[in-house]
C-alpha positions in Angstrom: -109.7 -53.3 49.5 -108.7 -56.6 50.7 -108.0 -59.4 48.2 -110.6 -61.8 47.4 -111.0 -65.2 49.4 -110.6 -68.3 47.2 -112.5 -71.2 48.7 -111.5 -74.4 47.7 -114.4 -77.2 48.4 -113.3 -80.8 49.1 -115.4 -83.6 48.7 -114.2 -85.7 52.0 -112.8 -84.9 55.0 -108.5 -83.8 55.2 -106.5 -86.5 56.3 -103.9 -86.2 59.2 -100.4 -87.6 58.4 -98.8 -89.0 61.6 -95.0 -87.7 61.7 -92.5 -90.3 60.8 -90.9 -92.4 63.9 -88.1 -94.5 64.1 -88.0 -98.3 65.8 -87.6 -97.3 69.1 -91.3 -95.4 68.1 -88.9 -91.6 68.2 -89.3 -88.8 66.0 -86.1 -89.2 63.6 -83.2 -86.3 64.7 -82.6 -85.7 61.4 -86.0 -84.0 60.4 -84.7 -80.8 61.1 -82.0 -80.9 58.2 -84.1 -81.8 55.2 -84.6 -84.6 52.8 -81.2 -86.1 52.2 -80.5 -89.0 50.2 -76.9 -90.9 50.2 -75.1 -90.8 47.3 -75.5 -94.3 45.3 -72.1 -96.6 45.8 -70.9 -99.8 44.8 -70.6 -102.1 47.8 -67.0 -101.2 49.6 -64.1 -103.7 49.3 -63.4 -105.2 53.1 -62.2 -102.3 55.1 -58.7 -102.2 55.7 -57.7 -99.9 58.9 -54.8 -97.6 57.9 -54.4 -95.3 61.0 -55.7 -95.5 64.6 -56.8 -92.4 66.8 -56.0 -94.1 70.2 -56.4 -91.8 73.2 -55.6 -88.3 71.6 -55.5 -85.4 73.6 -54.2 -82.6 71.0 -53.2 -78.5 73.2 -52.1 -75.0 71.8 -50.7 -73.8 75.0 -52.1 -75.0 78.0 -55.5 -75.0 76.7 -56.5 -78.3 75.8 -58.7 -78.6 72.4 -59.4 -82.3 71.6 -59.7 -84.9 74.7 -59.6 -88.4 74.7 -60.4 -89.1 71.3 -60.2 -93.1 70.1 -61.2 -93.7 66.3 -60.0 -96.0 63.3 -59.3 -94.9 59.7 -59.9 -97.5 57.7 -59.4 -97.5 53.9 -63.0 -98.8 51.8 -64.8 -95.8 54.2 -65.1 -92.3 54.4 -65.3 -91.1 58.1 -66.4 -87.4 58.7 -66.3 -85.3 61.6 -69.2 -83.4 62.5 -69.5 -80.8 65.2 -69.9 -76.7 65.6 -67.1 -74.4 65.5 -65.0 -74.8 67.9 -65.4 -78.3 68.5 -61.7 -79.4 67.9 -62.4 -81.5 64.3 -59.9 -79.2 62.2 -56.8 -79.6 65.0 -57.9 -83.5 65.2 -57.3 -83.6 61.3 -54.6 -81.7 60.9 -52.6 -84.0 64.0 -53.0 -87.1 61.6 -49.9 -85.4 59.3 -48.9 -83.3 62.0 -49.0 -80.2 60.8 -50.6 -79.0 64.2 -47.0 -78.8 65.0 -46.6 -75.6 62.7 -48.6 -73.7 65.5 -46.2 -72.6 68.2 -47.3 -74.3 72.1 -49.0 -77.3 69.9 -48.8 -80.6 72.3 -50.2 -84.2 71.8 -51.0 -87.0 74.4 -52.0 -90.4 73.0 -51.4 -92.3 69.7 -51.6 -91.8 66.0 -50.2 -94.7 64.2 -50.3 -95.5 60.3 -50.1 -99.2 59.3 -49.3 -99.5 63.2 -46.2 -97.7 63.4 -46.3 -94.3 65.4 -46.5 -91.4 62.9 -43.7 -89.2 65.3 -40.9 -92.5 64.5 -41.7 -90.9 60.4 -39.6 -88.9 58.9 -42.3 -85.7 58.7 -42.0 -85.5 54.4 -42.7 -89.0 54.2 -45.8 -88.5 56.6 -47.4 -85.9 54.4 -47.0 -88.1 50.9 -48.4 -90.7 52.5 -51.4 -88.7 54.6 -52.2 -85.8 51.9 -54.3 -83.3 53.3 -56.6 -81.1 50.7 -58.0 -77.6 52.7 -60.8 -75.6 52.4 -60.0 -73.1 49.7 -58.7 -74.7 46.7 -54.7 -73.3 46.3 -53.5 -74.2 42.9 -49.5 -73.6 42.6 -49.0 -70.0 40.2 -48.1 -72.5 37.2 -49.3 -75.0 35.0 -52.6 -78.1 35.2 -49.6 -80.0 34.4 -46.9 -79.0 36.6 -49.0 -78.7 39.7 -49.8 -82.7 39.6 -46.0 -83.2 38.8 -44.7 -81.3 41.5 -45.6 -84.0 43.9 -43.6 -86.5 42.1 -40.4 -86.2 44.0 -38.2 -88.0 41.7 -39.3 -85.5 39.1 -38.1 -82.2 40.9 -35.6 -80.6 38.7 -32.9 -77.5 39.7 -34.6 -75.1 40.6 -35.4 -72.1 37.2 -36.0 -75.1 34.9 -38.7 -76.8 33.2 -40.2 -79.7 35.1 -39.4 -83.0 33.0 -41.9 -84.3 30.7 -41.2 -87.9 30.7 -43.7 -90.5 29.1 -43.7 -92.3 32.4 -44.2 -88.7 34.2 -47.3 -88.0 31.9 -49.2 -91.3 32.4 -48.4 -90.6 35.8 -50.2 -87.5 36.3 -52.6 -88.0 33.7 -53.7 -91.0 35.8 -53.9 -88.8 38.9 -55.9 -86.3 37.2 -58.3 -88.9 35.6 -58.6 -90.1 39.4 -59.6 -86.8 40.7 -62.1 -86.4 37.7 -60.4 -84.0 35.7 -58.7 -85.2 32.6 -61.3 -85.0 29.8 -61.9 -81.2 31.0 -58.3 -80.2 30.7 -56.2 -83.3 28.6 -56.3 -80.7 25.7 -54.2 -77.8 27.8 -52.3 -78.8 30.3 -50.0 -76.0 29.8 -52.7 -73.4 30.7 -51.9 -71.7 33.6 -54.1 -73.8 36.9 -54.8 -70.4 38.7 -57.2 -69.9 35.3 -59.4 -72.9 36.0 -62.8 -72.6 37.7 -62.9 -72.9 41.7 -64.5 -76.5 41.1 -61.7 -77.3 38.8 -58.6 -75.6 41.2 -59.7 -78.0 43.8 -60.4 -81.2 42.1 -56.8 -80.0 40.8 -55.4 -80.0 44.4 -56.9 -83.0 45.1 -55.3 -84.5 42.0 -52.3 -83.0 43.3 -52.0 -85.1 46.6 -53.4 -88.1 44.7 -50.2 -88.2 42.5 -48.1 -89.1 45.4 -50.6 -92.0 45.6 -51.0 -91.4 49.6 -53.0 -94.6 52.1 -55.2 -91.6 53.5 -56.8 -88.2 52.2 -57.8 -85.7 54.6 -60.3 -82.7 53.4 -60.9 -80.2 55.3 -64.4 -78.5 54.2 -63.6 -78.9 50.6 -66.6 -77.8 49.1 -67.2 -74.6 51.6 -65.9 -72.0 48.9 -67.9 -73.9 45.9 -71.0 -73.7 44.0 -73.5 -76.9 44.5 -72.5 -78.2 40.8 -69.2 -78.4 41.6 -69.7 -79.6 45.0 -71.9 -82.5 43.7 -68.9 -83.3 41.1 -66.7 -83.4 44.4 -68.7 -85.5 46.5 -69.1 -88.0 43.7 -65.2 -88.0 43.7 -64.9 -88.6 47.3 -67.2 -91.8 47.1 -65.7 -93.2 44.2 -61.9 -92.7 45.7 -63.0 -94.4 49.2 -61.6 -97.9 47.8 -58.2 -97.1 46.6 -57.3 -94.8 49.7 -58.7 -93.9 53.7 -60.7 -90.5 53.7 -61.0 -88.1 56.4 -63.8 -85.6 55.9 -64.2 -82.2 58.0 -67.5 -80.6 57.3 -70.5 -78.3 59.1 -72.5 -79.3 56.0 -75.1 -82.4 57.5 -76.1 -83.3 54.3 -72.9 -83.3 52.8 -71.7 -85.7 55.9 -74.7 -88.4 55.4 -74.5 -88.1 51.3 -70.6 -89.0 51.4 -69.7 -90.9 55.3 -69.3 -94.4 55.9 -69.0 -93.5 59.2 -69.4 -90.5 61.5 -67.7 -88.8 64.5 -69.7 -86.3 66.3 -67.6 -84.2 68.2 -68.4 -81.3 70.8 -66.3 -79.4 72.8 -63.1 -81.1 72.0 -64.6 -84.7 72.9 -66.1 -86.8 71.0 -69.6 -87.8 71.9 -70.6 -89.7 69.4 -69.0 -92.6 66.7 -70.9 -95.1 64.6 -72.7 -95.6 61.0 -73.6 -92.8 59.2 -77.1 -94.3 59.5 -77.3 -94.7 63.3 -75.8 -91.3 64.2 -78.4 -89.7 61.7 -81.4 -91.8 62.5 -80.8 -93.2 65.9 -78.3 -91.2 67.7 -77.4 -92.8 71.2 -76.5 -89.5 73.3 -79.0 -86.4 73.5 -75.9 -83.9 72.3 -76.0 -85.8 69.0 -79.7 -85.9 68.8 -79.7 -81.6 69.7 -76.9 -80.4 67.4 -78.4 -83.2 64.0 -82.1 -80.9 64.8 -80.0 -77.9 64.7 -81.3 -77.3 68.7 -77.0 -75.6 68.3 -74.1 -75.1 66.3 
């Protein structure tokens, strides 16, 4: 026997609701992605640009993977880079601290410069303090909460089989980059436990406390909350926002929500080009090329 019909009687006639437009009178792009609301802010300080993207065409071999790509970086914003597999975002993030350059046949045409100098005249240790890059699965060092954020305090590296120094001014120090990454009052207690014994949320807020402590001009993530649950990814956004003051932050992420809840700014990128640059905003609500406006509907990637 079938189920039995419930009727439900209504006093008036329904009542259509027109779809939402934009200005320009357009069905917004960004329907296809679910509600998404930005993550509250206090108004940025005046952005300050820290590195420049100028003409960057980034190779493995002789196949070329990023062409022609012009951006700023500017500290006081987060800039993320959108785009489907494949697109070239990863290689273009890991070029600004050159560790493309680890991957044999890797070539670069163009100009990356921090604070206007060109980042090939830096000596390549001094490149990665200051441009810290955090990667997709969190990778604690095999010792201590403590010694993890100390290890990137150079001046604090002892001979090699000893205990790292526990100086008062080496404590403030990485207690203040811990309380930066939003860890502290979760682990001031026990420093001394071991980090590979801290949640995933935890081991990479660690890693990000980690390249905090060498107090870096720009942070690049690269999908940092892939591998993690959406509390802790909520906890890490939060982070990101809060940090965009004190330091320039590079975001890689195939989450869309993610990229309008945290960006200042957005660069869509397809193909190894980048099609698209401006406000997180305009490239969500009122993207200006039709690749934009068919990857935010999810028409690919």
């Amino acid at each position: 026997m079938p189920p039995p019909v419930r009727r439900i009687a209504i006093d008036r006639d329904p009542r259509v609701v027109e779809p939402a437009t934009t200005p320009n009178g357009a069905p917004p792009a960004q329907r296809a992605i679910g509600t998404r609301q930005r993550l509250s802010r206090p108004p940025a300080v005046a952005a300050r640009e820290r590195m420049r993207i100028e003409s960057v065409w980034l190779a493995y071999g002789e196949n070329w993977v990023v062409r022609e790509v012009t951006l700023p970086v500017r500290q006081g914003e987060v800039l993320a880079l959108i785009g489907a597999s494949g697109s070239g975002k990863t290689t273009l993030l890991r070029s600004l601290n050159r560790l493309t350059e680890v991957t044999a046949g890797a070539a670069r045409a163009g100009h990356i410069t921090l604070d206007g100098q060109e980042i090939h005249e830096l000596e390549v240790n001094d490149l990665r303090r200051r441009v810290s890059m955090v990667f997709q699965q969190p990778n604690p060092f095999p010792m201590s909460i403590y010694d993890n954020v100390a290890y990137a305090l150079a001046e604090q590296r002892p001979p090699r089989g000893r205990r790292r120094s526990r100086s008062p001014e080496l404590e403030r120090a990485a207690a203040d980059a811990l309380r930066r990454a939003g860890l502290y009052d979760e682990v001031q207690g026990d420093l001394e436990r071991s980090a590979l014994k801290l949640s995933g949320g935890q081991q990479q807020r660690l890693c990000i406390a980690r390249a905090l402590a060498a107090d870096p001009e720009v942070l690049l993530l690269d999908e940092p909350c892939s591998a993690l649950d959406p509390i802790s990814t909520a906890t890490i956004e939060e982070l990101i926002v809060g940090l965009r003051d004190s330091v320039a932050i590079v975001i890689v992420t195939h989450n869309l929500q993610q990229a309008f809840r945290v960006a200042d700014h957005v660069a869509f990128m397809h193909l190894g080009e980048l099609v698209e640059y401006g406000s997180s905003e305009q490239v969500f609500d009122r993207p200006a090329q039709p690749r934009t406006r068919d990857y935010i509907s999810g028409a690919f990637g």
